[in-house]
C-alpha positions in Angstrom: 0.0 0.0 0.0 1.7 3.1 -1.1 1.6 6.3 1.4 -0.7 9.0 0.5 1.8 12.2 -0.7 0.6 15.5 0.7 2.0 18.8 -1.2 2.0 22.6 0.3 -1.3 23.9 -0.7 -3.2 20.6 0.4 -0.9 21.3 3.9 -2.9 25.0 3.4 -5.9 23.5 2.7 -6.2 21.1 5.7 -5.1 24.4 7.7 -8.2 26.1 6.0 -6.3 28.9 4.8 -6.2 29.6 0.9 -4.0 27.1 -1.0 -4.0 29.3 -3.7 0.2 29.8 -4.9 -0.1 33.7 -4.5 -1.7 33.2 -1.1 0.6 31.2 -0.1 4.1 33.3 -0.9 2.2 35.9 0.5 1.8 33.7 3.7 5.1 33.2 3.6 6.6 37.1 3.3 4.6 37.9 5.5 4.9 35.5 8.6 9.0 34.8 7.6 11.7 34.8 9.0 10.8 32.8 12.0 13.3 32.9 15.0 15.5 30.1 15.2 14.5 28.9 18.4 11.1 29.0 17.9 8.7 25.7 17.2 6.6 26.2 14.1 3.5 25.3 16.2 4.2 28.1 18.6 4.1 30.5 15.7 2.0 33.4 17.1 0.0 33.3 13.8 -1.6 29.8 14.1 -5.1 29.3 15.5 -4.5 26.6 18.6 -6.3 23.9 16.0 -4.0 24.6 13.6 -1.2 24.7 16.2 -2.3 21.3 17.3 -2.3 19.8 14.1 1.3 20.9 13.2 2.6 20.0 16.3 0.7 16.1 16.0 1.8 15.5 12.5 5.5 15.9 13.6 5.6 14.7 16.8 3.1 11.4 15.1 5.8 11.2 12.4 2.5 11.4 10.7 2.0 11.2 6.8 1.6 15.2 7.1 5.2 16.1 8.2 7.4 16.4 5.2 5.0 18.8 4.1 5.1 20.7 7.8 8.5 20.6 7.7 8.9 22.3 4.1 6.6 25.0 5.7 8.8 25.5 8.7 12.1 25.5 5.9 9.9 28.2 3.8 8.9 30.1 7.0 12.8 30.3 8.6 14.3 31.4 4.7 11.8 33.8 4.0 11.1 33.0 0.9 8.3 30.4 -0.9 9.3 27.8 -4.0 
């Protein structure tokens, strides 16, 4: 059974925030550069669902977290793909 593969704007989309590729580099310059020693769930900009489910998918290992953890790359360079 092959692993379902999640992509940025489906991570947007299960965040319910536009998944839209202008929305989202517009996400991105404007919640970027994130501080080094700050968790990506502890972002000040997520709703505490949102929060929750970032923070589950990595901690889970879950089939969401390569996906999370692109964010978090994107988020800390300050630029999107």
């Amino acid at each position: 059974m092959e692993s379902p593969t999640h992509n940025l704007p489906s991570l947007f989309k299960q965040l319910g925030l536009s998944d839209e590729p202008v929305d989202i580099d517009k996400f991105i310059a404007t919640h970027s550069p994130l501080k080094p020693d700050l968790h990506l769930a502890d972002a000040f900009f997520w709703t505490k669902s949102q929060a929750e489910f970032l923070r589950d998918e990595i901690l889970d290992d879950a089939d969401w977290a390569e996906v999370v953890d692109q964010l978090d790359v994107l988020l800390r360079k300050g630029r999107s793909v």
